[in-house]
C-alpha positions as CSV (number, residue, x, y, z in Angstrom):
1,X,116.6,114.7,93.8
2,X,115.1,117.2,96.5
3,X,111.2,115.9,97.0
4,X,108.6,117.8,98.5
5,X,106.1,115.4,100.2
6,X,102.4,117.4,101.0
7,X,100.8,114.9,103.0
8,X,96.5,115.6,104.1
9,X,96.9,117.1,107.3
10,X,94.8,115.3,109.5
11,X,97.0,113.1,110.9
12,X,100.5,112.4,111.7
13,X,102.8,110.6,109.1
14,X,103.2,107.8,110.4
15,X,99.8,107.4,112.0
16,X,99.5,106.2,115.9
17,X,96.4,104.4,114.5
18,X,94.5,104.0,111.6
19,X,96.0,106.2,108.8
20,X,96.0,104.3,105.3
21,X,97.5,107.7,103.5
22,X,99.6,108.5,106.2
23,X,101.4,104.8,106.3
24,X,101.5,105.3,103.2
25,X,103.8,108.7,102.9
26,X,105.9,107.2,105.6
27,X,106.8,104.2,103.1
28,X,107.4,106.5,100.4
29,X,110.1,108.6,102.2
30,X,111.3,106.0,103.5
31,X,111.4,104.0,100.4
32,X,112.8,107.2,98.8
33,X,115.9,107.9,101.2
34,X,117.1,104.5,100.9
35,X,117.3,105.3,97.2
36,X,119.3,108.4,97.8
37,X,116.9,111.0,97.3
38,X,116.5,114.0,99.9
39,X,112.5,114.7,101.0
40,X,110.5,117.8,102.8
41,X,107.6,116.6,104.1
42,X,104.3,118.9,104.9
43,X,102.2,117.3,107.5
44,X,100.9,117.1,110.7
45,X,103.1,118.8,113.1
46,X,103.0,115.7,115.2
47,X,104.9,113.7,112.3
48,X,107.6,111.3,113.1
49,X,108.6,110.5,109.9
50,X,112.6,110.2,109.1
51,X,112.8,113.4,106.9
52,X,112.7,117.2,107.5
53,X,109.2,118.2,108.4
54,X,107.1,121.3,107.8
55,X,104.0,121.7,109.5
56,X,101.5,124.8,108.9
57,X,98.8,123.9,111.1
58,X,98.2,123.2,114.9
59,X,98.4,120.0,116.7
60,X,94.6,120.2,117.1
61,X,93.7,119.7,113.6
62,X,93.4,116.1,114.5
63,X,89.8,115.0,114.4
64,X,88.8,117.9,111.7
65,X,88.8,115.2,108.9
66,X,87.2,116.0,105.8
67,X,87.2,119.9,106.6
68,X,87.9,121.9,103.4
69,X,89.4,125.1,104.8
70,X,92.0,123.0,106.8
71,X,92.9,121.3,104.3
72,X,93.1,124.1,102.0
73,X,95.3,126.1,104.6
74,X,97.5,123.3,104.3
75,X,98.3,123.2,100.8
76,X,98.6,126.8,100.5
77,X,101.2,126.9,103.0
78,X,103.2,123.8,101.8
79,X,103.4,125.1,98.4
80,X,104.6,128.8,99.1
81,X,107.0,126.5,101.8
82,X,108.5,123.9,98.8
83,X,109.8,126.2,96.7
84,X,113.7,124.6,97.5
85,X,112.6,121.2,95.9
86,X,113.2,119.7,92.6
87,X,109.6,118.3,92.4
88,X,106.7,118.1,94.3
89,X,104.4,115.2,95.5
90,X,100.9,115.8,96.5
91,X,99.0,113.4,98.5
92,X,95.8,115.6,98.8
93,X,92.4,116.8,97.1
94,X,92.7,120.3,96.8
95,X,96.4,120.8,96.7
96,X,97.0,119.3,92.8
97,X,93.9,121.8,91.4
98,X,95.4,125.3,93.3
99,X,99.2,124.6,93.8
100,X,100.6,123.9,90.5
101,X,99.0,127.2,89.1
102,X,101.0,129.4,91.6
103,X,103.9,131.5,90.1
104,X,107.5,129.0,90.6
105,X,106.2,126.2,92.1
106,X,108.2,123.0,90.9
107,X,106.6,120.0,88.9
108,X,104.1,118.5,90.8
109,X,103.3,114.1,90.9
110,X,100.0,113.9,92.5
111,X,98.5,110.5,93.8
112,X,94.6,110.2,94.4
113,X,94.4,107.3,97.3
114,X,90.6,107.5,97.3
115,X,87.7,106.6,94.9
116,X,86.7,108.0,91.7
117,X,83.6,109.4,92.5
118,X,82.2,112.0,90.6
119,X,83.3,115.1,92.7
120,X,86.8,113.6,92.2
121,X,87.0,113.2,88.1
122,X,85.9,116.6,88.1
123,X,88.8,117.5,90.6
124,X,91.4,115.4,89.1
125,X,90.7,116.0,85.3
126,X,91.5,119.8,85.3
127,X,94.8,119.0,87.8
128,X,95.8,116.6,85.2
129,X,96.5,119.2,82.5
130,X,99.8,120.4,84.7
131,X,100.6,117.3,87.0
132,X,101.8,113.6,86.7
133,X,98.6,111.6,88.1
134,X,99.1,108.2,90.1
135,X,96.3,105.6,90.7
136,X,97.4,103.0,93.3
137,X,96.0,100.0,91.3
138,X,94.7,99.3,88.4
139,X,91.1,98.4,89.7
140,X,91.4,102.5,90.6
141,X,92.8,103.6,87.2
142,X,90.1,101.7,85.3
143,X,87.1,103.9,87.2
144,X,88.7,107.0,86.4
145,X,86.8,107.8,83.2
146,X,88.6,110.2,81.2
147,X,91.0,111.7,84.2
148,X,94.3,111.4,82.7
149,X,96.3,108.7,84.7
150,X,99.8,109.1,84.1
151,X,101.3,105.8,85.9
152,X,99.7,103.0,88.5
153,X,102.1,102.4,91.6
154,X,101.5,100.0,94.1
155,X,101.7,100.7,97.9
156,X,104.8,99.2,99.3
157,X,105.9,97.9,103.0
158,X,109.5,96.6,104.4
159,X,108.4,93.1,105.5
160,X,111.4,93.2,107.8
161,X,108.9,96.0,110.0
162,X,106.2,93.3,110.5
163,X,106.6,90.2,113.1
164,X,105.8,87.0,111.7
165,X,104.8,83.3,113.1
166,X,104.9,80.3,111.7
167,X,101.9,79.1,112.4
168,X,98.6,81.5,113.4
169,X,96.3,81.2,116.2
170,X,92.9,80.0,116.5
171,X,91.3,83.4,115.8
172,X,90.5,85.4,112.4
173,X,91.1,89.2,112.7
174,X,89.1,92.4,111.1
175,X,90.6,95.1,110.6
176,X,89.2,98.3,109.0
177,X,86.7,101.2,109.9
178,X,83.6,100.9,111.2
179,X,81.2,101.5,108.2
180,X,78.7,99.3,106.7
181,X,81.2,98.7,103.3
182,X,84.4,97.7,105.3
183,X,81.9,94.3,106.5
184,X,82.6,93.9,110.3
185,X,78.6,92.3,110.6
186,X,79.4,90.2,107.4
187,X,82.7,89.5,109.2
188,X,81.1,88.1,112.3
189,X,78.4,86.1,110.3
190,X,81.0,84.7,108.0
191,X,83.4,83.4,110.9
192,X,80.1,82.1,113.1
193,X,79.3,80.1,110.2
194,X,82.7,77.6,110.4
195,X,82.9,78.4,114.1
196,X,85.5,80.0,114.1
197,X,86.4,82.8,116.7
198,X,86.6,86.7,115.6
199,X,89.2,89.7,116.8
200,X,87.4,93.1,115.3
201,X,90.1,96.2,115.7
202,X,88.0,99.1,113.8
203,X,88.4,102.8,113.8
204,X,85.2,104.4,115.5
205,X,85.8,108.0,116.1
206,X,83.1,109.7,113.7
207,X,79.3,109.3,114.4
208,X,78.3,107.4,111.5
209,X,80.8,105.1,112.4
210,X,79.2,105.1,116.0
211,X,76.1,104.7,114.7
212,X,77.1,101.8,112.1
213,X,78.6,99.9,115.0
214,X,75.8,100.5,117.6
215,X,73.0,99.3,115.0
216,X,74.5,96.4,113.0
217,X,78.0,95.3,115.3
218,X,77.3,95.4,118.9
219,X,73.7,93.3,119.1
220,X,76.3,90.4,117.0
221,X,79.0,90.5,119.8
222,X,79.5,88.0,122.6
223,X,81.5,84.6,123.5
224,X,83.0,84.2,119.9
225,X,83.2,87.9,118.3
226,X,84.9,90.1,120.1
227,X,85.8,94.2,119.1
228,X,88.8,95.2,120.6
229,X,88.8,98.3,119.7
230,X,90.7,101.1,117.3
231,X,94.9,99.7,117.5
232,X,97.9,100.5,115.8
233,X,101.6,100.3,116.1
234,X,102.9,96.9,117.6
235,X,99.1,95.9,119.0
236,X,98.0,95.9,115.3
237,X,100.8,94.1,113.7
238,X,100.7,91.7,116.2
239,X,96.8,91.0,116.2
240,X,97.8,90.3,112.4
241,X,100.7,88.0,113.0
242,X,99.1,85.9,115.3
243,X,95.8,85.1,113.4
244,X,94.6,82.5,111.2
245,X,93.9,84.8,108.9
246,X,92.2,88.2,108.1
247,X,88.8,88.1,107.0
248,X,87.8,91.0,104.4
249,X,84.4,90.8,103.4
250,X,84.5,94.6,101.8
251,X,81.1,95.5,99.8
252,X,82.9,97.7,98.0
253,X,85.7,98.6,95.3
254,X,88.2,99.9,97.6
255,X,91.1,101.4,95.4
256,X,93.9,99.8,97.2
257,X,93.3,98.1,100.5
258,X,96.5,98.3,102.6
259,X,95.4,96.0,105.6
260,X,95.4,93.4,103.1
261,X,99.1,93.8,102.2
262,X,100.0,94.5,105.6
263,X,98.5,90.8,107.1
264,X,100.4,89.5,103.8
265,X,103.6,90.7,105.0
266,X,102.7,89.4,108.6
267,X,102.3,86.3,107.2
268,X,98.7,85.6,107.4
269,X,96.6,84.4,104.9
270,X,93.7,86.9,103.6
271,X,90.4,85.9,103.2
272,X,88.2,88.2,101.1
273,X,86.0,89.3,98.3
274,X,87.2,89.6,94.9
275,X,86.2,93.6,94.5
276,X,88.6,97.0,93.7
277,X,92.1,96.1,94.3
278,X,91.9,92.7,96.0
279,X,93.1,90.5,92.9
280,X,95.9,92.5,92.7
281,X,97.0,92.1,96.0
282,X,95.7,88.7,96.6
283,X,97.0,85.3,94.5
284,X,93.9,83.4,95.0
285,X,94.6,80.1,95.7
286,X,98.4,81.2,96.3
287,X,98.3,83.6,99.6
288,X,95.1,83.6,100.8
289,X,91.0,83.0,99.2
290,X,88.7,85.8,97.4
291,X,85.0,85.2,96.6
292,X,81.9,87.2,96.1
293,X,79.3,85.8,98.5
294,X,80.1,85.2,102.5
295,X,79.1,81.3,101.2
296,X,82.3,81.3,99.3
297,X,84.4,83.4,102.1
298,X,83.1,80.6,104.7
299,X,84.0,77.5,102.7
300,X,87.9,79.1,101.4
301,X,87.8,79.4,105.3
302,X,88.0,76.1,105.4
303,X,90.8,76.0,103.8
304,X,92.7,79.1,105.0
305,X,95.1,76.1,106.6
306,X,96.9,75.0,103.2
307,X,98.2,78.6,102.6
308,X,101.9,78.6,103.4
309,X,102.2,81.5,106.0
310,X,106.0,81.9,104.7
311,X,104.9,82.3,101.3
312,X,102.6,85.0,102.0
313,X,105.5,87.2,103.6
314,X,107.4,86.1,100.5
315,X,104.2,87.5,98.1
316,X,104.3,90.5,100.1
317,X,108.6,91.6,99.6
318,X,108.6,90.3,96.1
319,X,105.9,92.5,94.9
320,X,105.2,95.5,97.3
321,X,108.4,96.5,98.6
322,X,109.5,99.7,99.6
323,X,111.8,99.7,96.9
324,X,109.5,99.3,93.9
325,X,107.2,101.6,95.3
326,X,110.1,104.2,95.6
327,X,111.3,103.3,91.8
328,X,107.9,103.5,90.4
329,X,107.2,107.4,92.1
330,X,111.2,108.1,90.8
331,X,109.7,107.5,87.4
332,X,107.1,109.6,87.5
333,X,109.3,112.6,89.1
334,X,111.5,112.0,86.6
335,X,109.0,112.6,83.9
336,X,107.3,115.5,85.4
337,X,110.4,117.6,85.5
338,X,111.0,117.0,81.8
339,X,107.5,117.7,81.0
340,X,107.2,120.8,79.1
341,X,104.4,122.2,80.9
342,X,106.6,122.2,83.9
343,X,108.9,125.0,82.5
């Protein structure tokens, strides 16, 4: 199949830094090619993704996140662009409530990688009449309400992309954004409490996330808590690889929670509470701890040591790999192309 990929346009696919969505798409064309299959992909015109990329916008869009008109630019162009595709798959708000209603657009697969919140159900109910919706968990297709959820697919990764040792350091890593549900000030609590040093790499470009950090982060740093600021690439996946394990006290139900799967297929345990999209990501007991209070994080800390580092690499191939994440989205093309609405 031809696949047109709309990606948001904020960032490029695949991001320098943090980018859940954006690593994300990269997977999926990725995943996608190795299965044969031939993908467009609108996005950010600094995208380095291995496919044939479209890109509507200027390279200053970066830092604009969250801006409607942008984004709506953005899908307007990408679908009057992807008319030369068998189907198209949306990863944006806007762009599964306006494109599918234009005049020869192909079928459409859309994927909603956020919460829903009520702005969204309204959002995502109407675009369900004429698309194939996605949840990435379960946890995320069980808030949905009445929204018409067509198929759940798990984020993949290629484990072969991530470095992994044997045995971890001395340290515990956070990774996330700086905002009060991500947990970096339960984080530093939690690893104080079984002495146990802390690495923070957070994104902190927008002011709430300044402000979040300057009020509740900063007065906790010092000697065993240390931020080290926003990484990606290499310097994340190695901050990962070498830790004891990542700590993810999350006050929140995050739908997915990619930095989990990602330390998985590093090979470090995960350490977190049981909300969202964690159990499914997460064998307790089996790759890593989850709990509900930072009394229960401390004490599975404390036994982060009996996870077998090799299995949770193993954990993360077996269940998220490229490849099933690819074969799960073919489904779904599939089946929006022989959808009558689609004619």
């Amino acid at each position: 199949m031809r696949i047109g990929m709309i990606s948001p346009p904020w960032l490029p696919v695949p991001p320098p830094a943090y980018g859940g969505t954006e690593a994300v798409v990269d997977g999926i064309v990725r995943g996608l090619q190795r299965a044969g299959h031939d993908v467009v992909v609108a996005a950010h015109p600094d995208s380095d993704t291995p496919a044939e990329i479209r890109s509507f916008l200027p390279r200053r869009t970066t830092g604009t996140i969250g801006q409607g008109a942008t984004e709506l630019a953005h899908v307007v162009e990408a679908y009057e662009s992807l008319h030369d595709v068998d189907v198209i798959h949306d990863h944006t708000l806007a762009g599964p409530l306006i494109g599918p209603g234009c005049r020869g657009v192909p079928p459409v697969v859309a994927t909603h990688h956020g919460t829903f919140d009520d702005a969204c159900k309204r959002i995502f109910r109407r675009a369900g009449r004429w698309t194939q919706l996605v949840a990435i968990s379960q946890s995320q297709a069980a808030s949905a309400g009445d929204v018409p959820i067509a198929a759940v697919v798990h984020h993949g990764v290629d484990v072969a992309d991530f470095p992994f040792e044997e045995t971890g350091g001395d340290y515990l890593v956070f990774l996330g954004r700086m905002v009060p549900e991500k947990g970096a000030h339960h984080a530093i609590h939690i690893a104080r409490r079984v002495g146990m040093p802390l690495r923070l790499a957070a994104k902190m470009r927008e002011e709430p996330e300044r402000a979040f950090f300057e009020a509740e982060v900063e007065p906790l740093l010092g000697g065993d808590a240390e931020y080290v600021g926003e990484l990606g690439g290499r310097d994340k996946l190695d901050l990962l690889a070498g830790a004891r394990a990542l700590l993810n006290p999350i006050d929140w139900a995050e739908p997915f929670g990619m930095v989990m799967l990602e330390s998985l297929a590093c090979g470090t345990p995960v350490v977190g509470r049981s909300l969202g999209a964690a159990p499914e990501i997460v064998g307790h007991g089996q790759v890593g701890f989850l709990g509900r209070t930072d009394a229960e994080l401390a004490a599975a800390l404390e036994r982060v040591d009996d996870i077998d580092r090799l299995a949770c690499r193993t954990w993360a191939a077996q269940r998220f790999s490229l490849e099933l994440m690819a074969k799960g989205y073919e489904e779904q093309y599939l089946l929006a192309t022989e959808d009558p609405r689609a004619a």
